[in-house]
N, CA, C and O atoms as a Tinker XYZ file with bonds, in Angstrom:
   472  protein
     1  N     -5.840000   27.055000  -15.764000    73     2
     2  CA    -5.847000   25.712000  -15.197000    64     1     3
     3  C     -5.738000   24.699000  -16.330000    63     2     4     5
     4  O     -6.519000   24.675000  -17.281000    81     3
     5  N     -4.665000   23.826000  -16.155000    73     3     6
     6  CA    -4.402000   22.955000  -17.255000    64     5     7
     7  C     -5.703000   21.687000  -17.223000    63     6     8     9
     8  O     -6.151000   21.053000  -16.268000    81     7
     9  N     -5.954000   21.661000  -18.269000    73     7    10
    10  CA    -6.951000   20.406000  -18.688000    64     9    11
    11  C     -6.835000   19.603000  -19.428000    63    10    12    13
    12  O     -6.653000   19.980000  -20.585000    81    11
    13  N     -6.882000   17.963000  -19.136000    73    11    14
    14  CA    -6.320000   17.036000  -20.304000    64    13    15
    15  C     -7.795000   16.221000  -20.462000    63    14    16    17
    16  O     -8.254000   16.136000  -19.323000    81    15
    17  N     -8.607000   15.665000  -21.318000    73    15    18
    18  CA    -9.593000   15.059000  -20.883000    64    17    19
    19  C     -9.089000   14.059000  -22.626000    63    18    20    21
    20  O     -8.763000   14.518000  -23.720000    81    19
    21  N     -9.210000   12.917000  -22.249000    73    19    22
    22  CA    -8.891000   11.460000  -23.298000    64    21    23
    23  C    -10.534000   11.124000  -23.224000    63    22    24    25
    24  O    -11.335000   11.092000  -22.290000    81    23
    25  N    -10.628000   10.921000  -24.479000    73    23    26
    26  CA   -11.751000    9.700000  -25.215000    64    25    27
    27  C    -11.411000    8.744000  -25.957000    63    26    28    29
    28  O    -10.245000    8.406000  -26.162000    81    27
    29  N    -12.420000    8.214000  -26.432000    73    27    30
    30  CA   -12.444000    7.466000  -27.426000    64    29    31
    31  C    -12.012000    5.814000  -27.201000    63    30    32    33
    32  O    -11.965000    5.134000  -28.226000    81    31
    33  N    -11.793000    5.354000  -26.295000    73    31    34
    34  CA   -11.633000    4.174000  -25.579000    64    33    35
    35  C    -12.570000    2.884000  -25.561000    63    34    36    37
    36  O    -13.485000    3.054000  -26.367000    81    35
    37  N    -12.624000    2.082000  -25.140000    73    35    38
    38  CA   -13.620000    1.144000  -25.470000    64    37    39
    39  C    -13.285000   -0.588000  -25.524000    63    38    40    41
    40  O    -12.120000   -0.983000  -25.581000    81    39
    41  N    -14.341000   -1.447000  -25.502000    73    39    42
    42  CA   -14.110000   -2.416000  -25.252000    64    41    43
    43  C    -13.779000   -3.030000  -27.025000    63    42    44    45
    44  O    -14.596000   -2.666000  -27.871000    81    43
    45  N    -12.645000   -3.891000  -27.464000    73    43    46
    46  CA   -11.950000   -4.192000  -28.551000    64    45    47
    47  C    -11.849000   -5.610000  -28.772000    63    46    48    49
    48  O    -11.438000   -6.080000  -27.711000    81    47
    49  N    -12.066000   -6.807000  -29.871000    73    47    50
    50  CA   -11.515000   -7.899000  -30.124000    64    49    51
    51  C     -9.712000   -7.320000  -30.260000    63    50    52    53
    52  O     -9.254000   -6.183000  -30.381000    81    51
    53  N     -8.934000   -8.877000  -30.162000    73    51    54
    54  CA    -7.842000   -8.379000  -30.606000    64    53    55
    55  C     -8.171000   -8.436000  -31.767000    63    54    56    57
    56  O     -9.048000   -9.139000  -32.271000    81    55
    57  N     -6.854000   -7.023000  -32.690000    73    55    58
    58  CA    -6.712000   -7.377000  -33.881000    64    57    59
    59  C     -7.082000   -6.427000  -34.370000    63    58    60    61
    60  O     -6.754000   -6.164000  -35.527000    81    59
    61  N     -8.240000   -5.252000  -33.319000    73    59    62
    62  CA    -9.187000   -4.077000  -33.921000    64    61    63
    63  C     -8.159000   -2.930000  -33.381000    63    62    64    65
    64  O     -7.187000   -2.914000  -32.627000    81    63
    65  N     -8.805000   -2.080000  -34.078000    73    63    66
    66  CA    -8.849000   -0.836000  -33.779000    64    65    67
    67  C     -9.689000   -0.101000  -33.119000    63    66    68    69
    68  O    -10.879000   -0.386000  -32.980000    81    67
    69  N     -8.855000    1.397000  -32.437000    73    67    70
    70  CA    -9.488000    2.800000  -31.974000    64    69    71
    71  C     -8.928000    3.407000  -32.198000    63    70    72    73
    72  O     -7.838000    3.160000  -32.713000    81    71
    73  N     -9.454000    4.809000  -31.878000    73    71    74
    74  CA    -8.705000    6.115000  -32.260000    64    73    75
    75  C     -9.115000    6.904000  -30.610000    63    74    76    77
    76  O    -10.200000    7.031000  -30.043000    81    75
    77  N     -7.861000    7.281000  -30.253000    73    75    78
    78  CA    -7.879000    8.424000  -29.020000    64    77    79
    79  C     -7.678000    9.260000  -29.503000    63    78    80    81
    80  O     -7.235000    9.298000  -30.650000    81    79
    81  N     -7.989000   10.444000  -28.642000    73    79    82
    82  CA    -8.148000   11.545000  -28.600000    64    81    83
    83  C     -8.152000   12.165000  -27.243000    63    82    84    85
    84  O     -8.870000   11.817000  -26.305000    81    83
    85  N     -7.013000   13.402000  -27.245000    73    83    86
    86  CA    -6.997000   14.234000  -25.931000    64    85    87
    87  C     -7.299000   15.707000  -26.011000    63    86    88    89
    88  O     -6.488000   16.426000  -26.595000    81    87
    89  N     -8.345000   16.206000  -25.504000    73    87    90
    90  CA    -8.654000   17.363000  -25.476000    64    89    91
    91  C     -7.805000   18.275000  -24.689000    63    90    92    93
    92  O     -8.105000   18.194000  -23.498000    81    91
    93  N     -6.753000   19.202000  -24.943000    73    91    94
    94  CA    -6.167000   19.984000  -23.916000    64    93    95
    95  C     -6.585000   21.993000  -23.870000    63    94    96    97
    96  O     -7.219000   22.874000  -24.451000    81    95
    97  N     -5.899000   21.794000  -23.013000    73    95    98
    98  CA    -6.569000   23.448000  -22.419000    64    97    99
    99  C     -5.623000   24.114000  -21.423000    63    98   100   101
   100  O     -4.844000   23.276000  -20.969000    81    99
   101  N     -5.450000   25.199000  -20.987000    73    99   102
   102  CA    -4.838000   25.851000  -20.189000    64   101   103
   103  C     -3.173000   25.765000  -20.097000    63   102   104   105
   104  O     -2.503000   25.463000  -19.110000    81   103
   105  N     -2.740000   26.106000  -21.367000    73   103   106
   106  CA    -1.623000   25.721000  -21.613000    64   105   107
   107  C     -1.063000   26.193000  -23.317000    63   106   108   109
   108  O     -1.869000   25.809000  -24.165000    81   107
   109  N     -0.169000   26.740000  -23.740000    73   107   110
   110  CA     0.024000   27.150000  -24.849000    64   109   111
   111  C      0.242000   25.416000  -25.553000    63   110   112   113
   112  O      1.226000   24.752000  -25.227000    81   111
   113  N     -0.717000   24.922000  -26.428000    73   111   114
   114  CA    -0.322000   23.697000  -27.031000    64   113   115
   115  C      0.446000   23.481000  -28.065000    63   114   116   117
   116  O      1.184000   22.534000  -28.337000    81   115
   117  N      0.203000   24.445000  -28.612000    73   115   118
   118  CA     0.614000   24.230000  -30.086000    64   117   119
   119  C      2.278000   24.380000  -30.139000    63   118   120   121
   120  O      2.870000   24.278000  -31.214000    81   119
   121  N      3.012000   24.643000  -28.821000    73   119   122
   122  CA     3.791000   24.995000  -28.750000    64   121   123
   123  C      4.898000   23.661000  -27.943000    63   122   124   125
   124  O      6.121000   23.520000  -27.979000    81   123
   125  N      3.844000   22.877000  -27.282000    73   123   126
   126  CA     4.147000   21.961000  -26.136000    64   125   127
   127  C      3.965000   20.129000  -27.127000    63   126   128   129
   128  O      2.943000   19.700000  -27.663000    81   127
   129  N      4.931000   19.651000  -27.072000    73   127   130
   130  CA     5.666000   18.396000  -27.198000    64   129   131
   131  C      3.896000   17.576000  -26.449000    63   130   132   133
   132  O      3.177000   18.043000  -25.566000    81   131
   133  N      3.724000   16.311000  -27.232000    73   131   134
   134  CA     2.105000   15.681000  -26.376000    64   133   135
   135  C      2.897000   14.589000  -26.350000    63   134   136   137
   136  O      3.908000   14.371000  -27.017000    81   135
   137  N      2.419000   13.978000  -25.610000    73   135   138
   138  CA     2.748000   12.187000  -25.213000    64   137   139
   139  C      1.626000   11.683000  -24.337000    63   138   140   141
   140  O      0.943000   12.225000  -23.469000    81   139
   141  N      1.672000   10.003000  -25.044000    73   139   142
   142  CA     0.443000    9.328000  -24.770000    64   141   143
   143  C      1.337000    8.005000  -23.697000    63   142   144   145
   144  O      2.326000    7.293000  -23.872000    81   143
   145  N      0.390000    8.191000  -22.633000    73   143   146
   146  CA     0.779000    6.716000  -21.336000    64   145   147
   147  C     -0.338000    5.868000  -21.019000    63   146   148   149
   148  O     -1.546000    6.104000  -21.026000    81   147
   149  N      0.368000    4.750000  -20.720000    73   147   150
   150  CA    -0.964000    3.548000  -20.653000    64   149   151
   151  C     -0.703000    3.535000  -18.645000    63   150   152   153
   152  O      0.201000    3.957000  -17.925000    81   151
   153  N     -1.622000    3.037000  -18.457000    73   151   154
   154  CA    -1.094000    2.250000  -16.756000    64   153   155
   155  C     -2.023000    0.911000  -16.878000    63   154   156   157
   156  O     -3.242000    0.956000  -16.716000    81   155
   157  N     -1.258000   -0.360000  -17.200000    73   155   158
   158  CA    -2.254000   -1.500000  -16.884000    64   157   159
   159  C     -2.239000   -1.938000  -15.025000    63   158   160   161
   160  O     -1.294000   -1.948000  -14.237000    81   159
   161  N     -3.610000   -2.241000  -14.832000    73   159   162
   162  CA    -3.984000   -2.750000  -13.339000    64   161   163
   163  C     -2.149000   -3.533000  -13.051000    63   162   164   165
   164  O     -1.443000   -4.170000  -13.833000    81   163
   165  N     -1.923000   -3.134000  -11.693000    73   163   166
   166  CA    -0.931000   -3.448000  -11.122000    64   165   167
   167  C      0.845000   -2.820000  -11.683000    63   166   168   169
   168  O      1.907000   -3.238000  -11.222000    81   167
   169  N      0.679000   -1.727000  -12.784000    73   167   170
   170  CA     1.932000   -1.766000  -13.297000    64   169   171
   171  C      2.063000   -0.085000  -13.333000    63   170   172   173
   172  O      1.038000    0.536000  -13.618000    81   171
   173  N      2.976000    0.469000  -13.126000    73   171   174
   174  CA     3.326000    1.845000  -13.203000    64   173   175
   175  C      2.884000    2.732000  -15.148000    63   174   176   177
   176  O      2.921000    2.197000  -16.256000    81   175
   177  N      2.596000    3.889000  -14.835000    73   175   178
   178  CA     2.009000    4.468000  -15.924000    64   177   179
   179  C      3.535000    4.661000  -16.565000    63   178   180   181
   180  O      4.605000    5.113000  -16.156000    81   179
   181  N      2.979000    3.996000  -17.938000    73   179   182
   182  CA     4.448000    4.234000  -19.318000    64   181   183
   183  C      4.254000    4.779000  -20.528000    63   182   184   185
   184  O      3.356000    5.099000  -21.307000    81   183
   185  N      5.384000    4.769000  -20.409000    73   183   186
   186  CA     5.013000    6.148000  -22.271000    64   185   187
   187  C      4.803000    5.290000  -23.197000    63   186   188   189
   188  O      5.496000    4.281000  -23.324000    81   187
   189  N      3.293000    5.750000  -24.362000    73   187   190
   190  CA     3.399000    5.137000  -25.117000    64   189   191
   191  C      3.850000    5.663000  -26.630000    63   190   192   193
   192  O      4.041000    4.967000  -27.628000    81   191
   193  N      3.946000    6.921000  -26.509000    73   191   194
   194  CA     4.103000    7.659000  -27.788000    64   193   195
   195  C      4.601000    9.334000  -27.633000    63   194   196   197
   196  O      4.439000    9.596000  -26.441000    81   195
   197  N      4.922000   10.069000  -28.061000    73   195   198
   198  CA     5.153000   11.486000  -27.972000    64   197   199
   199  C      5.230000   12.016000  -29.522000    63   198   200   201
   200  O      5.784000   11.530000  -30.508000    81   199
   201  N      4.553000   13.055000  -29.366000    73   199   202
   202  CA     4.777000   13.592000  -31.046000    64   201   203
   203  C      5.021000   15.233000  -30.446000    63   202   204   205
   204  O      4.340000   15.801000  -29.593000    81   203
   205  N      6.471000   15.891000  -31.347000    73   203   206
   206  CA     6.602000   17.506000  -30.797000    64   205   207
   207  C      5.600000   18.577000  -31.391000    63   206   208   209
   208  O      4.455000   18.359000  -31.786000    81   207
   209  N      6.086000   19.436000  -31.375000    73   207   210
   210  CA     5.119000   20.517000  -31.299000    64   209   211
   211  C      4.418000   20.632000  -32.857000    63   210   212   213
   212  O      3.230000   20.433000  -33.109000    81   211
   213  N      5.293000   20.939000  -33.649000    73   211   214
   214  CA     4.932000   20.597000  -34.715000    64   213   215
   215  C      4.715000   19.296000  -35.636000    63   214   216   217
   216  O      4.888000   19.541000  -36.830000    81   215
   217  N      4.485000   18.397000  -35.434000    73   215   218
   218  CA     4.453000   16.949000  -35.680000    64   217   219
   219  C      5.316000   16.235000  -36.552000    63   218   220   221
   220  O      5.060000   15.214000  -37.190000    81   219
   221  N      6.692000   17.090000  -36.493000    73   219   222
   222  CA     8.112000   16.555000  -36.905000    64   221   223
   223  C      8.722000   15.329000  -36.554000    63   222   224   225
   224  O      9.307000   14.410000  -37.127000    81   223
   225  N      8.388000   15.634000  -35.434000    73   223   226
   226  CA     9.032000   14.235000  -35.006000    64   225   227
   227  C      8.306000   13.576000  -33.764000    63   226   228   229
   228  O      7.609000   14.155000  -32.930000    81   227
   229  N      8.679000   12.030000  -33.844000    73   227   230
   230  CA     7.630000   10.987000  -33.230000    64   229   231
   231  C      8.511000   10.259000  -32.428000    63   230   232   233
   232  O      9.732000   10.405000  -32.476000    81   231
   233  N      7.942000    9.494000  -31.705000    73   231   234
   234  CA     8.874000    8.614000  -31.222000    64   233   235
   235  C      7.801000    7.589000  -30.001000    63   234   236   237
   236  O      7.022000    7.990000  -29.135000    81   235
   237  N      8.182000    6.180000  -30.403000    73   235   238
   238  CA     6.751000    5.129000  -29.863000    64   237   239
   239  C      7.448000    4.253000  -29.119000    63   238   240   241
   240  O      8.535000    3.806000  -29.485000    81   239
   241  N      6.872000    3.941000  -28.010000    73   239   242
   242  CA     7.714000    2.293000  -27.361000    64   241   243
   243  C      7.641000    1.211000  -28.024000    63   242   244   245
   244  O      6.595000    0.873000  -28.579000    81   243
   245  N      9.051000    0.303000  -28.078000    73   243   246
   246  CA     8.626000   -0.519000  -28.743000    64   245   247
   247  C      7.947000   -1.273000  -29.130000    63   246   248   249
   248  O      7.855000   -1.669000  -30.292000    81   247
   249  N      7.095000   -1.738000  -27.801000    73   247   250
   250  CA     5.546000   -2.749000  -28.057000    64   249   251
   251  C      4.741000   -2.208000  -29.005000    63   250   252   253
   252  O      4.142000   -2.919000  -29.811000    81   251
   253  N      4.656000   -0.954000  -28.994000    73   251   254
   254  CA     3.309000   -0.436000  -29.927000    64   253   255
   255  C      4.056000   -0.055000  -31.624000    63   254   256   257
   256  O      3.359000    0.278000  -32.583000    81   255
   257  N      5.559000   -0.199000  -31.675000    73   255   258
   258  CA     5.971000    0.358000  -32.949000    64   257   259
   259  C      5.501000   -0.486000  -34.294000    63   258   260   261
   260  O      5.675000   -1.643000  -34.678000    81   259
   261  N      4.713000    0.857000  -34.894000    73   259   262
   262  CA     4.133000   -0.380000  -36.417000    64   261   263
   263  C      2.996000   -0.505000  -35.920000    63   262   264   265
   264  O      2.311000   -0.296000  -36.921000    81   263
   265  N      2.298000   -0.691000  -35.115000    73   263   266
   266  CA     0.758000   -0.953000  -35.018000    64   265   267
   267  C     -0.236000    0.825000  -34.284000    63   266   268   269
   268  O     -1.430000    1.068000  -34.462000    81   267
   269  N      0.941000    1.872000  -33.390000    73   267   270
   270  CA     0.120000    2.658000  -33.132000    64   269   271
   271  C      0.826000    4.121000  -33.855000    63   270   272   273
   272  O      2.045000    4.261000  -33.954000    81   271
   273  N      0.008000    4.963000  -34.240000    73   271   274
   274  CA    -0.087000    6.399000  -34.744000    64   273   275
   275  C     -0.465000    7.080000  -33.844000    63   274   276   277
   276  O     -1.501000    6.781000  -33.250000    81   275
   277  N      0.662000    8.755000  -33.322000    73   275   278
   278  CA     0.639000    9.358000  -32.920000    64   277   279
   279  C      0.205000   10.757000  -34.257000    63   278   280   281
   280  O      0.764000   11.024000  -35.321000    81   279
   281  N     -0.930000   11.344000  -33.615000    73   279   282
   282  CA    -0.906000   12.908000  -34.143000    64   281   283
   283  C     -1.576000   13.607000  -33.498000    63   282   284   285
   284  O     -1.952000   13.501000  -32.331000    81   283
   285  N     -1.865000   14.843000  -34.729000    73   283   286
   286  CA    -2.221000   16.156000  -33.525000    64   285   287
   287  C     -2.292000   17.165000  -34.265000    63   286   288   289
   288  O     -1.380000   17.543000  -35.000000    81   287
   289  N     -3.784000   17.894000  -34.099000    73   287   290
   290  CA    -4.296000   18.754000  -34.528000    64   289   291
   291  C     -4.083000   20.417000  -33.752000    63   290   292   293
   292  O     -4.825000   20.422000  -32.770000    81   291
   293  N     -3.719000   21.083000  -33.809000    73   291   294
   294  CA    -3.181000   22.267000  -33.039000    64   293   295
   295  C     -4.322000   23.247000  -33.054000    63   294   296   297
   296  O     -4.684000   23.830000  -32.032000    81   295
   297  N     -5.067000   23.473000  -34.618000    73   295   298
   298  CA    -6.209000   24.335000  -34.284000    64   297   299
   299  C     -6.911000   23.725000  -33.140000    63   298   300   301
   300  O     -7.136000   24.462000  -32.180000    81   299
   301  N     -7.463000   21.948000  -33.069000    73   299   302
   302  CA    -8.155000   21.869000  -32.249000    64   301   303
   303  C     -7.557000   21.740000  -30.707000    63   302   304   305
   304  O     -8.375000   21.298000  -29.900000    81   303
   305  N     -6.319000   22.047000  -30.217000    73   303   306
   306  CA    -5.895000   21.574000  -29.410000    64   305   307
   307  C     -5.807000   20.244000  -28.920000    63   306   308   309
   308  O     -5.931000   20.006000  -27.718000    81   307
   309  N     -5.567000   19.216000  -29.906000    73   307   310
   310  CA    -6.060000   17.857000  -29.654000    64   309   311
   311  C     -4.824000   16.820000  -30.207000    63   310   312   313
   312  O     -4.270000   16.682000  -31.298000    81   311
   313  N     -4.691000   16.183000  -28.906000    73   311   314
   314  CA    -3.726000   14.970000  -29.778000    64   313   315
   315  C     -4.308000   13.689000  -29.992000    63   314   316   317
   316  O     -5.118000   13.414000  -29.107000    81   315
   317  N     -4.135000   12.566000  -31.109000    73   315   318
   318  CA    -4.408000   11.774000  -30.771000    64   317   319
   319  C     -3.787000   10.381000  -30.902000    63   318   320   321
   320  O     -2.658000   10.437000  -31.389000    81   319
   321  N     -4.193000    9.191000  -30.616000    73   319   322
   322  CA    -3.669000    7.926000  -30.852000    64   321   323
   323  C     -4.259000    7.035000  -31.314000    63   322   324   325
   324  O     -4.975000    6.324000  -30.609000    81   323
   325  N     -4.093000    6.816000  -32.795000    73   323   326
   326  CA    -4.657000    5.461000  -33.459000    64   325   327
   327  C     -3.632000    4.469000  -33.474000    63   326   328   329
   328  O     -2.468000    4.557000  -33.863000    81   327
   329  N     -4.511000    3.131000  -32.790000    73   327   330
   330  CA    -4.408000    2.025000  -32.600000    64   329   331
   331  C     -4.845000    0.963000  -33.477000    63   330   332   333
   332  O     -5.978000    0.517000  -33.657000    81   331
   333  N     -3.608000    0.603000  -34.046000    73   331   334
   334  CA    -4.321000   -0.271000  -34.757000    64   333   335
   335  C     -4.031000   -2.036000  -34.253000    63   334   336   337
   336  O     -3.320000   -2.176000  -33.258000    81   335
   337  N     -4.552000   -3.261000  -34.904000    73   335   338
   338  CA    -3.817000   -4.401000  -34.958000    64   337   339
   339  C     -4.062000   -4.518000  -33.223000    63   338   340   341
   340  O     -2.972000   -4.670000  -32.671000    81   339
   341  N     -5.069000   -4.487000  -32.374000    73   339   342
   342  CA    -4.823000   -4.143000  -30.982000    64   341   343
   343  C     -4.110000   -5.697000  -30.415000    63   342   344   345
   344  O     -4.029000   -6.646000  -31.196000    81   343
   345  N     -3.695000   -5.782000  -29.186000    73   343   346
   346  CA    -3.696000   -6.800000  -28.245000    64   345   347
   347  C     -3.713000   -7.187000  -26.861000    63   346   348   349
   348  O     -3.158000   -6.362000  -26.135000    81   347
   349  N     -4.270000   -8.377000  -26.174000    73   347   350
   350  CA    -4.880000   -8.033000  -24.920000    64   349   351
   351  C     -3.909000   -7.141000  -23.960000    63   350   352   353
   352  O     -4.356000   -6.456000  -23.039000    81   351
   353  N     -2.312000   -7.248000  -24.340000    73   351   354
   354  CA    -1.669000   -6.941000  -23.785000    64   353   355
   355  C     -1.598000   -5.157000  -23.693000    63   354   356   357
   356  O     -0.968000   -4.425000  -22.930000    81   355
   357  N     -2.387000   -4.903000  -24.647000    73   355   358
   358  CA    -2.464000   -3.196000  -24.613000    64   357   359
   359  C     -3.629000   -3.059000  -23.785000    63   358   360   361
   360  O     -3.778000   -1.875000  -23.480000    81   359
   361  N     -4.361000   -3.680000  -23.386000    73   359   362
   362  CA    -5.640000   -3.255000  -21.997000    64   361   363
   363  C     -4.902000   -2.524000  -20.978000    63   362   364   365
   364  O     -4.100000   -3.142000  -20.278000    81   363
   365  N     -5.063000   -1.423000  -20.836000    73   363   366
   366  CA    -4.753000   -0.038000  -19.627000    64   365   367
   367  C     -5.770000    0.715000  -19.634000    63   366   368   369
   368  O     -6.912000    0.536000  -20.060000    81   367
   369  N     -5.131000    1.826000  -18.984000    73   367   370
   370  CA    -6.220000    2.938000  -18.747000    64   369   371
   371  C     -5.155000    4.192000  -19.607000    63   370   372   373
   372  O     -4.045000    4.326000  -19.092000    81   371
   373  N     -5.397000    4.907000  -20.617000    73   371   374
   374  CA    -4.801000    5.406000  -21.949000    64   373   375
   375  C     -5.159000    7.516000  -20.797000    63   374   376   377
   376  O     -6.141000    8.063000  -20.297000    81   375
   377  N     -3.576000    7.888000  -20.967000    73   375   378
   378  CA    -3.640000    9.172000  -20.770000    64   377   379
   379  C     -2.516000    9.923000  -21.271000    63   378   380   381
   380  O     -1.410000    9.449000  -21.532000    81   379
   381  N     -2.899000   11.216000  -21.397000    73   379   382
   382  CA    -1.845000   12.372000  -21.991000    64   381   383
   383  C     -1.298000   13.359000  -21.065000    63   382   384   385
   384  O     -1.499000   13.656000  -19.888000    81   383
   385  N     -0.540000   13.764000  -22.002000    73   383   386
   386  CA     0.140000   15.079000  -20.639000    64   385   387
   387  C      1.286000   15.600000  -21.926000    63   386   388   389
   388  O      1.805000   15.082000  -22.915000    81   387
   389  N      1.303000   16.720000  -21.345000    73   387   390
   390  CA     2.451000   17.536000  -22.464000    64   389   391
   391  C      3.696000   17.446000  -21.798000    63   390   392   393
   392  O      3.770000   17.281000  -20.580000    81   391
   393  N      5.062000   17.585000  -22.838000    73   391   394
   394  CA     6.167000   16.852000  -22.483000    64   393   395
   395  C      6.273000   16.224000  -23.608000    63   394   396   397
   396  O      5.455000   15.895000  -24.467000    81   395
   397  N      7.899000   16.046000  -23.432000    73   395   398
   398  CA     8.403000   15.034000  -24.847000    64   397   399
   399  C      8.602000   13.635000  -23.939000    63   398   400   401
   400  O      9.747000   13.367000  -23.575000    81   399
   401  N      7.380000   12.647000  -23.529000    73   399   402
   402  CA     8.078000   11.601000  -22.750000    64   401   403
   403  C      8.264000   11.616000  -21.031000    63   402   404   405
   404  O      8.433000   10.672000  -20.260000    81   403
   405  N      8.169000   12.946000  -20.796000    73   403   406
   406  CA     8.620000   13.254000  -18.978000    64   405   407
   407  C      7.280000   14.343000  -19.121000    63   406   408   409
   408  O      7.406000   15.417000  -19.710000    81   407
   409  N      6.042000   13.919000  -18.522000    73   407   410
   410  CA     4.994000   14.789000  -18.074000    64   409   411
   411  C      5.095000   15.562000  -17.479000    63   410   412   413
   412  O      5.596000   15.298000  -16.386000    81   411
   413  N      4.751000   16.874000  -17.715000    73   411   414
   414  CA     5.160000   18.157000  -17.460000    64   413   415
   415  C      4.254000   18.115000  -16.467000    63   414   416   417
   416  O      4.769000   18.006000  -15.354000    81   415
   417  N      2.683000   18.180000  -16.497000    73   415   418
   418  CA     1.889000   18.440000  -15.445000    64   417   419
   419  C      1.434000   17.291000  -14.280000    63   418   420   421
   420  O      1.169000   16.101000  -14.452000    81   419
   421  N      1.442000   18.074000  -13.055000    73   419   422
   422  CA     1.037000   16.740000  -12.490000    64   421   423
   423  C      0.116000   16.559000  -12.161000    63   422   424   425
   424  O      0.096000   15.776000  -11.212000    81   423
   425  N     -1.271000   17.090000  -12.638000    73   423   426
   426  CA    -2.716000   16.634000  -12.765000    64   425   427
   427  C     -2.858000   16.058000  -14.129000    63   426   428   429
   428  O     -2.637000   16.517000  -15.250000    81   427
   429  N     -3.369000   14.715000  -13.619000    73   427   430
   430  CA    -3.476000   13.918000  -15.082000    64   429   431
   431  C     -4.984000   14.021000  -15.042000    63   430   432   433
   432  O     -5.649000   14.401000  -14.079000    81   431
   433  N     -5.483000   13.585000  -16.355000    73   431   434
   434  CA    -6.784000   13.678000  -17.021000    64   433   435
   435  C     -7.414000   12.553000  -16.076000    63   434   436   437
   436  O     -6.868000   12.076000  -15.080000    81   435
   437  N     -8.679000   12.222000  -16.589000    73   435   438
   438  CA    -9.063000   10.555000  -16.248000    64   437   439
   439  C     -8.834000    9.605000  -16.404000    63   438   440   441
   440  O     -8.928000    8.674000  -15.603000    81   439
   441  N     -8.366000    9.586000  -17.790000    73   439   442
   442  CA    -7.920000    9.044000  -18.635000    64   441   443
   443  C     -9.486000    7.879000  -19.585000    63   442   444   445
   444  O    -10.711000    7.860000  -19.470000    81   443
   445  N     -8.493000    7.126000  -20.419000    73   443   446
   446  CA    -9.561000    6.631000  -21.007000    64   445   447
   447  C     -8.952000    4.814000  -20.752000    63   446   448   449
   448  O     -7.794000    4.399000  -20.697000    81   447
   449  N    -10.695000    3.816000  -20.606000    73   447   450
   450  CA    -9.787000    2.803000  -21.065000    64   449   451
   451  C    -10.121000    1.753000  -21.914000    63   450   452   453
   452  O    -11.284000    1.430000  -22.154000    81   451
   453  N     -8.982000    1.127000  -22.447000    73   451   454
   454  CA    -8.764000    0.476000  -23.797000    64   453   455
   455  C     -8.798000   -0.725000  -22.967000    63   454   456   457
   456  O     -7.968000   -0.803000  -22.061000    81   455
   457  N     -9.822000   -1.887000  -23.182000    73   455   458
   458  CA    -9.509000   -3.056000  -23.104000    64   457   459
   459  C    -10.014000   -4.204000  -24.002000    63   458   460   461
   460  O    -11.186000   -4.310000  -24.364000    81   459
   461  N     -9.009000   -5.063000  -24.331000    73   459   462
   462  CA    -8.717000   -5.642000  -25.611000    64   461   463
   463  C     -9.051000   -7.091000  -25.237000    63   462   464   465
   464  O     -8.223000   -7.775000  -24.636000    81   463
   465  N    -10.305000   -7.587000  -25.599000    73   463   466
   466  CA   -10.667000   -9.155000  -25.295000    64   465   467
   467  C    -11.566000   -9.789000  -26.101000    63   466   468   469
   468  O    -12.664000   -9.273000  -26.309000    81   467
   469  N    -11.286000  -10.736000  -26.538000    73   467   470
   470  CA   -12.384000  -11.645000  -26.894000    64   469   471
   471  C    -13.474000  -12.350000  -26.446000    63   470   472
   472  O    -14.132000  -13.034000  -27.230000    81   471
């Protein structure tokens, strides 16, 4: 049974930082492409990042390019997303799923959420 569970989320001034983190399970990872999606209140869930199997190659939407880091630890089964430079406009609810970009599974985690205010 596939398992995605995101942390590390939290309430942010702009300007700060976090670091996510997705715990995965039931699924060969180390093998599987990760990508990170936001869904802000009222707007469809979007990609914010994907890093492949081996952390060769990356690829970020443009809003977040230059301010967020995609990686990923394979012993731990874990991907994650540092955020840096935040802004209110990044307030969502932050989730993963394996896939380069097109979520493979269709049970998503809880996700985590990031909201960015003064």
């Amino acid at each position: 049974q596939v398992q995605l569970v995101e942390s590390g989320g939290g309430l942010v001034q702009p300007g700060g930082s976090l670091r996510l983190s997705c715990a995965a399970s039931g699924f060969t990872f180390s093998s599987s492409a990760m990508s990170w999606y936001h869904q802000a209140p009222g707007k469809e869930r979007a990609l914010v990042a994907a890093i492949g199997s081996l952390s060769s190659r990356t690829k970020y939407a443009d809003s977040v390019k230059g301010r967020f880091t995609i990686s990923r630890d394979n012993a731990k089964n874990t991907v994650y997303l540092q955020m840096n430079s935040l802004k209110p406009e990044d307030t969502a609810v932050y989730y993963c799923n394996a896939g380069w970009g097109t979520p493979r599974y269709n049970d998503w985690g809880q996700g985590t959420q990031v909201t960015v205010s003064s």
